[in-house]
Jmol script that loads the backbone (N, CA, C; Angstrom):
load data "model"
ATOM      1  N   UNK A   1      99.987 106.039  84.643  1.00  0.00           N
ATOM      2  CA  UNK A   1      99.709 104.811  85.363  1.00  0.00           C
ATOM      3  C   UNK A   1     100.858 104.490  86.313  1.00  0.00           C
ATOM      4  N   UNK A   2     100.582 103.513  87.159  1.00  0.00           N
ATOM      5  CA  UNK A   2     101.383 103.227  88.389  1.00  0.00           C
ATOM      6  C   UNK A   2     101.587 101.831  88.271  1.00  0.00           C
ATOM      7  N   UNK A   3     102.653 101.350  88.164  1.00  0.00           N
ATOM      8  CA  UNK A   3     102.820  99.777  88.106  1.00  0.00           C
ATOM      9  C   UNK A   3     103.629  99.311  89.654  1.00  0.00           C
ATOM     10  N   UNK A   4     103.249  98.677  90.579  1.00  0.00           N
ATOM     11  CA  UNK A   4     103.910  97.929  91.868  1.00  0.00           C
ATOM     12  C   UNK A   4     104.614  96.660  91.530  1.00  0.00           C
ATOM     13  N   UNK A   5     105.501  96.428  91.807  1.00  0.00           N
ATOM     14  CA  UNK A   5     105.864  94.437  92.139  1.00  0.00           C
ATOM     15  C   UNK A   5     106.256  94.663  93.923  1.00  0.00           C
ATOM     16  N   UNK A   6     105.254  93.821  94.483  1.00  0.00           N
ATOM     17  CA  UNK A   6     105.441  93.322  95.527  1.00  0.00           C
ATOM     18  C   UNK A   6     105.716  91.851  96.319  1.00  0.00           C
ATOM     19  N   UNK A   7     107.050  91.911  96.003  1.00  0.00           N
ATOM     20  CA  UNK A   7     107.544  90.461  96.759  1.00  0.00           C
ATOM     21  C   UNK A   7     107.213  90.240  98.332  1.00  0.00           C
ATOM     22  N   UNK A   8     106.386  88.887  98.439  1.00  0.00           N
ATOM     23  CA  UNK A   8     106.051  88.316  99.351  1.00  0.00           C
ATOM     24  C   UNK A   8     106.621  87.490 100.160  1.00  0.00           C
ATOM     25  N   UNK A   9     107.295  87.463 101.376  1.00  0.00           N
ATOM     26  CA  UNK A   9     107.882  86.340 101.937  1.00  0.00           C
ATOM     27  C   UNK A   9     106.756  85.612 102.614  1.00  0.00           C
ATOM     28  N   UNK A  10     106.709  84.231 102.143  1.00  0.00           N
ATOM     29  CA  UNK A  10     106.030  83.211 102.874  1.00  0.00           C
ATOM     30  C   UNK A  10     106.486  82.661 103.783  1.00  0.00           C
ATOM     31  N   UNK A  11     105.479  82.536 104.896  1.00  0.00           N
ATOM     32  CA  UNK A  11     106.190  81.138 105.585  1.00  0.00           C
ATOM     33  C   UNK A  11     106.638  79.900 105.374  1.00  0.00           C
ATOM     34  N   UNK A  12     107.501  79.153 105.533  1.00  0.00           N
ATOM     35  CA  UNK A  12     107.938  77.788 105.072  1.00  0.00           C
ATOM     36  C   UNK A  12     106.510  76.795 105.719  1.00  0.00           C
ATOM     37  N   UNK A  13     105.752  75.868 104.272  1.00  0.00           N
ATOM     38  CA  UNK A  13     104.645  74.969 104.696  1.00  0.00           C
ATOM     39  C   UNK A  13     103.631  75.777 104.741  1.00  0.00           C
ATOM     40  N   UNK A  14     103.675  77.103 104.524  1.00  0.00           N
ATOM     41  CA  UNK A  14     102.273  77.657 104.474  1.00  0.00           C
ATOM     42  C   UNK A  14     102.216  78.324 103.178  1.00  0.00           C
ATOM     43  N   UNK A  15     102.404  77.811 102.173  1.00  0.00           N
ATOM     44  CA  UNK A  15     102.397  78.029 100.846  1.00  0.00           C
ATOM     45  C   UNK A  15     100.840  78.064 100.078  1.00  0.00           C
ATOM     46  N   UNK A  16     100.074  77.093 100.576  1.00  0.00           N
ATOM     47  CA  UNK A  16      98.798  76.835 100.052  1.00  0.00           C
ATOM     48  C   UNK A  16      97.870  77.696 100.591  1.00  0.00           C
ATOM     49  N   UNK A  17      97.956  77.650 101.892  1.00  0.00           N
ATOM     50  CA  UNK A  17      97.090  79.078 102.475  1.00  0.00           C
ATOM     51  C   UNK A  17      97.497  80.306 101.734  1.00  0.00           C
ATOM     52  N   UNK A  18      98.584  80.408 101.985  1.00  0.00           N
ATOM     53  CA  UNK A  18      99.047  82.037 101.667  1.00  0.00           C
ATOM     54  C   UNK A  18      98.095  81.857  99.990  1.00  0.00           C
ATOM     55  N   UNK A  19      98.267  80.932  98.816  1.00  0.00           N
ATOM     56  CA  UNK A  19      97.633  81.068  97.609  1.00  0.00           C
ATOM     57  C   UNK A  19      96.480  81.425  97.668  1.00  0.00           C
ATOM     58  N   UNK A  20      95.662  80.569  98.750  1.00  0.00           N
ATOM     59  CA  UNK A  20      94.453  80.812  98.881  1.00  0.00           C
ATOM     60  C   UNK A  20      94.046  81.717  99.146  1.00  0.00           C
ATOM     61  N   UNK A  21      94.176  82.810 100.475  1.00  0.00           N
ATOM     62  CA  UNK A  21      94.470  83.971 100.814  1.00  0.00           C
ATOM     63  C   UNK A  21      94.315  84.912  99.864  1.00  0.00           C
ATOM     64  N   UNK A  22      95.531  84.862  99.317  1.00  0.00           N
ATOM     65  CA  UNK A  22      95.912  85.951  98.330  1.00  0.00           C
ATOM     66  C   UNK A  22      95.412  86.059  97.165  1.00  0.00           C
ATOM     67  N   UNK A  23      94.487  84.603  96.607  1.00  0.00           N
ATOM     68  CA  UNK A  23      93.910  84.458  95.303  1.00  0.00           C
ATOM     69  C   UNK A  23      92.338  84.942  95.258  1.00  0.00           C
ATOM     70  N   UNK A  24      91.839  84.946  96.875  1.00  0.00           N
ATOM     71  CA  UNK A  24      91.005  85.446  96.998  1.00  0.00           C
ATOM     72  C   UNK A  24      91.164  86.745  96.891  1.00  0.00           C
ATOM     73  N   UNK A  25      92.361  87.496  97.609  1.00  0.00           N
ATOM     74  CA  UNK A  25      92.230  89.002  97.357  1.00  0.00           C
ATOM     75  C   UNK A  25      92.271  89.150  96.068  1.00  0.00           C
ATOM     76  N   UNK A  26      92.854  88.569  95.293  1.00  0.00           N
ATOM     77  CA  UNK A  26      92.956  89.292  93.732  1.00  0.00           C
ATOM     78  C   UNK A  26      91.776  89.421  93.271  1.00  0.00           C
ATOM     79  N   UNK A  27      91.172  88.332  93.777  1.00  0.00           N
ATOM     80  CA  UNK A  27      89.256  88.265  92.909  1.00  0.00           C
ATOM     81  C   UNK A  27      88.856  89.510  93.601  1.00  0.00           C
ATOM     82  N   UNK A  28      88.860  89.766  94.774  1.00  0.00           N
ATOM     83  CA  UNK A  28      88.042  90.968  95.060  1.00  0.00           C
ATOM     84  C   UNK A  28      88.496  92.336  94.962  1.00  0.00           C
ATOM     85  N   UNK A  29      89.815  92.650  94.529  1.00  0.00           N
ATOM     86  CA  UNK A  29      90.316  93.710  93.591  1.00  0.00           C
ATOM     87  C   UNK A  29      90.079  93.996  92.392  1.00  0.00           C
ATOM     88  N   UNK A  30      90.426  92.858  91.556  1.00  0.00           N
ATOM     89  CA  UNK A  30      89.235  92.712  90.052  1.00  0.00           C
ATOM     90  C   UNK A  30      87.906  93.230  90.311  1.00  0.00           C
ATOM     91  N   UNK A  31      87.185  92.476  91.280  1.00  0.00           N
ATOM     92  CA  UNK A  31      86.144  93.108  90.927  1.00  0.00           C
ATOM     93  C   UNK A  31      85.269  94.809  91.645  1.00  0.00           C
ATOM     94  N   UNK A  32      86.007  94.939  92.245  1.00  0.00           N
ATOM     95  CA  UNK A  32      85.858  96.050  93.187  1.00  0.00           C
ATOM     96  C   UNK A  32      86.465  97.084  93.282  1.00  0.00           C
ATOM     97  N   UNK A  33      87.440  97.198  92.648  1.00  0.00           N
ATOM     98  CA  UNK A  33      88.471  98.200  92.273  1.00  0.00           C
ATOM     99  C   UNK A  33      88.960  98.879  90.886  1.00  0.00           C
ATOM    100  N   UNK A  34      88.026  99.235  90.103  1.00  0.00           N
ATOM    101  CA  UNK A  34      87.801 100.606  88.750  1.00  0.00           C
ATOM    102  C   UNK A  34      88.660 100.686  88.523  1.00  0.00           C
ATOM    103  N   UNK A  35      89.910 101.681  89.430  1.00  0.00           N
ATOM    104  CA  UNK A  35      91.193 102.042  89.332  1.00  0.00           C
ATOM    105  C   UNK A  35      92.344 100.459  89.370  1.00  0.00           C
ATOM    106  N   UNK A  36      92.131  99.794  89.118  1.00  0.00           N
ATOM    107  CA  UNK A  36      93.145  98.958  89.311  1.00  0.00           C
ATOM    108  C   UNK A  36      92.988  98.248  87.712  1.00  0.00           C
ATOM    109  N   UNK A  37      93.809  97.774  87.212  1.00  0.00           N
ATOM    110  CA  UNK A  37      93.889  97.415  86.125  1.00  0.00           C
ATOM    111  C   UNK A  37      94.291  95.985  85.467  1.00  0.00           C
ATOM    112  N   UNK A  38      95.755  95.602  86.623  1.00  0.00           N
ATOM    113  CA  UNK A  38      96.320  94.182  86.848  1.00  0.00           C
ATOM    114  C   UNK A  38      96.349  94.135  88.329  1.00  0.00           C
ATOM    115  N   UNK A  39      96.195  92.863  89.151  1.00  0.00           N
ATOM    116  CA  UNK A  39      95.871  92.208  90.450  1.00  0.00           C
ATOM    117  C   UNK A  39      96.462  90.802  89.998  1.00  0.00           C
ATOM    118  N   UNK A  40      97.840  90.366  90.147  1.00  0.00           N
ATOM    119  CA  UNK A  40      98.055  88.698  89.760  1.00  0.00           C
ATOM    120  C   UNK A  40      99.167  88.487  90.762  1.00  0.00           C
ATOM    121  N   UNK A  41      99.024  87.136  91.057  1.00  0.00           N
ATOM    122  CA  UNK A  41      99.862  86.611  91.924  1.00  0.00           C
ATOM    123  C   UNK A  41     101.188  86.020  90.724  1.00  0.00           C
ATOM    124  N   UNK A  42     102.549  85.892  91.075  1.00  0.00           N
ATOM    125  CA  UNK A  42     103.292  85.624  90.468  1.00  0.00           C
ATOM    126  C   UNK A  42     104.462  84.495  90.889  1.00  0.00           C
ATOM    127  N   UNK A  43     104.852  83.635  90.473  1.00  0.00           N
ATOM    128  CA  UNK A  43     105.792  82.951  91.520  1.00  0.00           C
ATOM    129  C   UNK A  43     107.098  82.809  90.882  1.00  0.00           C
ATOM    130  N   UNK A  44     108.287  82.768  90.937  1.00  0.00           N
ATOM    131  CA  UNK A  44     109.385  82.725  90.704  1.00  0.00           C
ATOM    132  C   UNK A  44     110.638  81.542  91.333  1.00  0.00           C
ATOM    133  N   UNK A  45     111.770  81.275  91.092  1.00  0.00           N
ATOM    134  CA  UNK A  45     113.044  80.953  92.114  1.00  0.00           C
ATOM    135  C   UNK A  45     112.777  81.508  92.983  1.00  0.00           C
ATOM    136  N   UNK A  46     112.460  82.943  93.740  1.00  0.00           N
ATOM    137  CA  UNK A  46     112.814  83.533  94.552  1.00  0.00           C
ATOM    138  C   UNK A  46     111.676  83.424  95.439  1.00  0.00           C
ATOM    139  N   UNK A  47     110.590  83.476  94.936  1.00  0.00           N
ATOM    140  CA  UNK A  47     109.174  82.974  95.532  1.00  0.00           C
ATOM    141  C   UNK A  47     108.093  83.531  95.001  1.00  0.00           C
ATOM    142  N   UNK A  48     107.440  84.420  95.807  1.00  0.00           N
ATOM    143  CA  UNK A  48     106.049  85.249  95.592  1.00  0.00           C
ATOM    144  C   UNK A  48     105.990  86.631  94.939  1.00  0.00           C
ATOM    145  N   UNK A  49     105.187  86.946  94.377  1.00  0.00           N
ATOM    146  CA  UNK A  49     105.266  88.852  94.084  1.00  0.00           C
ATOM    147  C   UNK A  49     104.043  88.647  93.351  1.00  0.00           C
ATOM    148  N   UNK A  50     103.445  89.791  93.688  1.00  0.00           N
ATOM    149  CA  UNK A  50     102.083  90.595  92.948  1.00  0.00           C
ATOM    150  C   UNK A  50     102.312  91.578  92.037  1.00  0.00           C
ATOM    151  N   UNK A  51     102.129  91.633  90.964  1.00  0.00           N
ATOM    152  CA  UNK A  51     102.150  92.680  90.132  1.00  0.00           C
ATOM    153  C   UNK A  51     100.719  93.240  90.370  1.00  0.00           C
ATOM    154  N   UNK A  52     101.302  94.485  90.125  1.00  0.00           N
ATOM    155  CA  UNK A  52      99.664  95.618  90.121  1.00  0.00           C
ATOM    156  C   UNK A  52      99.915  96.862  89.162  1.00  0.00           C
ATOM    157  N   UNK A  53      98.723  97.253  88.478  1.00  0.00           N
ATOM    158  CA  UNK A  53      98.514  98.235  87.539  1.00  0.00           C
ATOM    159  C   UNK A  53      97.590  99.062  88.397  1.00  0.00           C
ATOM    160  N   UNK A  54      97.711 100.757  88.130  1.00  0.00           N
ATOM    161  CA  UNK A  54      96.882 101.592  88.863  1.00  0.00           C
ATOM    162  C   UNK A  54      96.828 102.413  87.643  1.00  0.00           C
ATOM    163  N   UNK A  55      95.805 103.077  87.675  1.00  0.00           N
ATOM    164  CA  UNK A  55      95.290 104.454  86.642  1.00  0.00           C
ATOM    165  C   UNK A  55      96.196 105.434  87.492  1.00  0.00           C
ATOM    166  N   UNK A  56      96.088 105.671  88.656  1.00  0.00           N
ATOM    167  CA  UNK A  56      96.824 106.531  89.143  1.00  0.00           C
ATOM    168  C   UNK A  56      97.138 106.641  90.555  1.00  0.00           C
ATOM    169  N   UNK A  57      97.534 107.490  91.467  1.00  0.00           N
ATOM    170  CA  UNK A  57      97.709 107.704  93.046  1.00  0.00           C
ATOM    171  C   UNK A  57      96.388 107.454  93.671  1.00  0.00           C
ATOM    172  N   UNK A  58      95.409 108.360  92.768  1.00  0.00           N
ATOM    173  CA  UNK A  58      94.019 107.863  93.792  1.00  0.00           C
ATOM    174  C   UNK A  58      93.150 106.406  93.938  1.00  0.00           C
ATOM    175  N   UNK A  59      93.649 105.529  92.775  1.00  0.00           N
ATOM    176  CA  UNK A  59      93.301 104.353  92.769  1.00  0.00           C
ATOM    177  C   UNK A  59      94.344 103.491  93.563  1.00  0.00           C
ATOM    178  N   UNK A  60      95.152 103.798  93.669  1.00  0.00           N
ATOM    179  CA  UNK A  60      96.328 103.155  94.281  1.00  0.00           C
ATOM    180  C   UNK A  60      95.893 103.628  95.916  1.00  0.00           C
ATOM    181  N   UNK A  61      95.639 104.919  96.512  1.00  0.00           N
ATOM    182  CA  UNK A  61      95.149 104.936  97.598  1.00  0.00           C
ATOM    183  C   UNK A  61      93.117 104.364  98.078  1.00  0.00           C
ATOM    184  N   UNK A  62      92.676 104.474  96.961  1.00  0.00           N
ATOM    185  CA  UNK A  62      91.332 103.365  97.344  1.00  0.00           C
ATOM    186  C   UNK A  62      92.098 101.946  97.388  1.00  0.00           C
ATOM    187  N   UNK A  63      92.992 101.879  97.014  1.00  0.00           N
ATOM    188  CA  UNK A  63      93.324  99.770  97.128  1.00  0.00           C
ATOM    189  C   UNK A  63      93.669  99.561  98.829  1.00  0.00           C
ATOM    190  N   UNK A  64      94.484  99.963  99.074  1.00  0.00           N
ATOM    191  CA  UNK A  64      94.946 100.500 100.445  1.00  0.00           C
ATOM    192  C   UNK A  64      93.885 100.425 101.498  1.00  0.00           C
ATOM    193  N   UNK A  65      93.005 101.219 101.370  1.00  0.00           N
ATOM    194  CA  UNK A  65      91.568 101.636 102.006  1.00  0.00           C
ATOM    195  C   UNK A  65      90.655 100.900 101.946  1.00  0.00           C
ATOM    196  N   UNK A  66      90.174 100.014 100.899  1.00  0.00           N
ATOM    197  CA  UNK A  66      89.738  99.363 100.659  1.00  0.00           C
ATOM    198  C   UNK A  66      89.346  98.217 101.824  1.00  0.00           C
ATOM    199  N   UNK A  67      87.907  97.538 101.952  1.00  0.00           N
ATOM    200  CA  UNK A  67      87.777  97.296 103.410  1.00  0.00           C
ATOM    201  C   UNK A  67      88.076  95.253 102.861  1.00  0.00           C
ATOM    202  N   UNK A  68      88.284  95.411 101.330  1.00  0.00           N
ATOM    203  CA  UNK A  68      88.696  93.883 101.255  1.00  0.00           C
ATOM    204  C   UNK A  68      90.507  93.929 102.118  1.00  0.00           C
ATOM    205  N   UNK A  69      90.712  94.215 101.357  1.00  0.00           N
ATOM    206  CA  UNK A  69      92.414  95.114 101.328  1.00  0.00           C
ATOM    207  C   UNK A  69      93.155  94.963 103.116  1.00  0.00           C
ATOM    208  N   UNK A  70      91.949  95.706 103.571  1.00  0.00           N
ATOM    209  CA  UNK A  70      92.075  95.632 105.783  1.00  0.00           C
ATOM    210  C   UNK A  70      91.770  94.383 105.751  1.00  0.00           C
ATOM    211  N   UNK A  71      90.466  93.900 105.460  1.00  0.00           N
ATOM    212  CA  UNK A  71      90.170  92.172 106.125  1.00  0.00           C
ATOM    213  C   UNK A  71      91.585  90.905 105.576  1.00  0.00           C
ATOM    214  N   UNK A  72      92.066  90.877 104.677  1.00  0.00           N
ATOM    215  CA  UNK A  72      92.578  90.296 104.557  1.00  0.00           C
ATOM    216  C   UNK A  72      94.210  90.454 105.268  1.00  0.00           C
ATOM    217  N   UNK A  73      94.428  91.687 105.510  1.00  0.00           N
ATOM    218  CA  UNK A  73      95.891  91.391 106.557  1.00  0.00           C
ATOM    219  C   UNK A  73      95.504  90.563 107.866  1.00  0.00           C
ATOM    220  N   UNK A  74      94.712  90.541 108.214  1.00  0.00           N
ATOM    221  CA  UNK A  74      94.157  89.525 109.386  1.00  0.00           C
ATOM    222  C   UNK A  74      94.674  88.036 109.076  1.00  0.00           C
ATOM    223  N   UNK A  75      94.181  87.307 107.594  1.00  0.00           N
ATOM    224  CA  UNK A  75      94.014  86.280 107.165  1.00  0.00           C
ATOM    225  C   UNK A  75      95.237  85.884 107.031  1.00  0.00           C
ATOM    226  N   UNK A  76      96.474  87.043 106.456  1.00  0.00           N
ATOM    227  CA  UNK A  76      97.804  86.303 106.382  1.00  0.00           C
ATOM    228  C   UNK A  76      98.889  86.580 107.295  1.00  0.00           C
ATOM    229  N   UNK A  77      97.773  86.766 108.487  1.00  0.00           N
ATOM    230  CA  UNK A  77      98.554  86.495 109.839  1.00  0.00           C
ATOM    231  C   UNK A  77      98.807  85.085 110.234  1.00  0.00           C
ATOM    232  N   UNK A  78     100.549  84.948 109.967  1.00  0.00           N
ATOM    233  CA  UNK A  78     101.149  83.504 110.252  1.00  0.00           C
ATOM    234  C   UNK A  78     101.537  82.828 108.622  1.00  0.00           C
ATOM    235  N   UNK A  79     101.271  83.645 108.005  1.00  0.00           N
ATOM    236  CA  UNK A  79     101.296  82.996 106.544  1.00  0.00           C
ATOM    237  C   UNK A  79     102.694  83.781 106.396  1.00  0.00           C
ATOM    238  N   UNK A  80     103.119  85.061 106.727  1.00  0.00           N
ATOM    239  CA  UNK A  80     104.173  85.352 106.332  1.00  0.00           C
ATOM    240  C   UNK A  80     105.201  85.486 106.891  1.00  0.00           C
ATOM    241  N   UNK A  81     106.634  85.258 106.205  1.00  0.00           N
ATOM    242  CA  UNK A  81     107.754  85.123 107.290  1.00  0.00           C
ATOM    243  C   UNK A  81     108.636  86.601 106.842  1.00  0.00           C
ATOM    244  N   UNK A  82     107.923  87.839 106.842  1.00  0.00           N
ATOM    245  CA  UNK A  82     108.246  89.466 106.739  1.00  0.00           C
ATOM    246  C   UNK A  82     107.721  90.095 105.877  1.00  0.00           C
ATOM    247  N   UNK A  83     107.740  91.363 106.198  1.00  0.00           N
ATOM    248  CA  UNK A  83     107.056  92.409 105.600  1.00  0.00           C
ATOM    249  C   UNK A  83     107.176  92.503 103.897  1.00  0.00           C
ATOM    250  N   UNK A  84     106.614  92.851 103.240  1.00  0.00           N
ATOM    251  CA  UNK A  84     106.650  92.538 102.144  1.00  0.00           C
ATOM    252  C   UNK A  84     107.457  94.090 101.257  1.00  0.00           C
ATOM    253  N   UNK A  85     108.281  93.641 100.386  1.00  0.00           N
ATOM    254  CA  UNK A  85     109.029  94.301  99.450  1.00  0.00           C
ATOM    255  C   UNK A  85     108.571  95.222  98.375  1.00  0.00           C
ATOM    256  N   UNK A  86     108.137  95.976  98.271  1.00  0.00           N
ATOM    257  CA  UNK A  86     107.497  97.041  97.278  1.00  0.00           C
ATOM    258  C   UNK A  86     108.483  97.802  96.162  1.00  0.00           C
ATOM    259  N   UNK A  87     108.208  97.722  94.928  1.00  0.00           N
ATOM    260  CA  UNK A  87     109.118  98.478  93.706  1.00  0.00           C
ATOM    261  C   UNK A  87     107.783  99.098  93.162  1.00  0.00           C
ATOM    262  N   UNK A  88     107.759 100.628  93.208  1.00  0.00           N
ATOM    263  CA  UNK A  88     106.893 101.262  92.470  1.00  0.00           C
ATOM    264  C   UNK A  88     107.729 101.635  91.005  1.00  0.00           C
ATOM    265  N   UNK A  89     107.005 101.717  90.235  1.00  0.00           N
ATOM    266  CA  UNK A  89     107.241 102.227  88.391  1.00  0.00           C
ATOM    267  C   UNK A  89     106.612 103.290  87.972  1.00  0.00           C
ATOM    268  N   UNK A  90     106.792 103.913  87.230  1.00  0.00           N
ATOM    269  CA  UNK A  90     105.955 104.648  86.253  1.00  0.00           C
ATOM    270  C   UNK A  90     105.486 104.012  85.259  1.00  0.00           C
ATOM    271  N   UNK A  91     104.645 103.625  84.717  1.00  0.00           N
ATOM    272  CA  UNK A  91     104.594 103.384  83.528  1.00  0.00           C
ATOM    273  C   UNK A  91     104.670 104.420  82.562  1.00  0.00           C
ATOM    274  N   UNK A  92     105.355 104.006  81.323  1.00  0.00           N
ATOM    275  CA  UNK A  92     106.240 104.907  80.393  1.00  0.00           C
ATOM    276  C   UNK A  92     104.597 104.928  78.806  1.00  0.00           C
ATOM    277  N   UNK A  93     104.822 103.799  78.605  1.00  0.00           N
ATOM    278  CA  UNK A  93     104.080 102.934  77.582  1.00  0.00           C
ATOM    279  C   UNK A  93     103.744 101.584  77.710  1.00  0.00           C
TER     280      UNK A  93
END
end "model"
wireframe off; spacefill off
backbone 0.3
color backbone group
């Protein structure tokens, strides 16, 4: 399995969109995506991050591809203030 944390920089005041946004993508990863396992938004001190679970590389490249996945970089155009931070894992156990 493949575990991601992807920290999100938001824009300052666009906090509620970006939730909205992004809470919608999770619903349509849950339900549309076999290979995916965890899809959650997370918030911290520091701010935003998504954790994600994959069965493997090829589910991790359908998420990517995925035509929810394209429509929604549109949506959090202006919502974010930079590219977002990626830590891939192995999962061990």
């Amino acid at each position: 399995m493949i575990a991601l944390l992807a920290r999100l920089k938001v824009a300052a005041g666009k906090e509620n969109e970006f939730e909205a946004v992004m809470l919608d993508l999770a619903a349509q990863v849950r339900a549309n995506e076999p290979g995916n396992q965890l899809y959650t938004l997370v918030k911290d001190d520091e701010g935003y991050a998504v954790m994600e679970l994959y069965d493997d590389d090829e589910a991790l490249r359908a998420h990517g591809a995925s035509d929810h996945f394209k429509a929604a970089g549109a949506k959090f155009a202006g919502l974010m203030a930079g590219r977002p931070e990626l830590k891939r894992f192995e999962v061990i156990g």
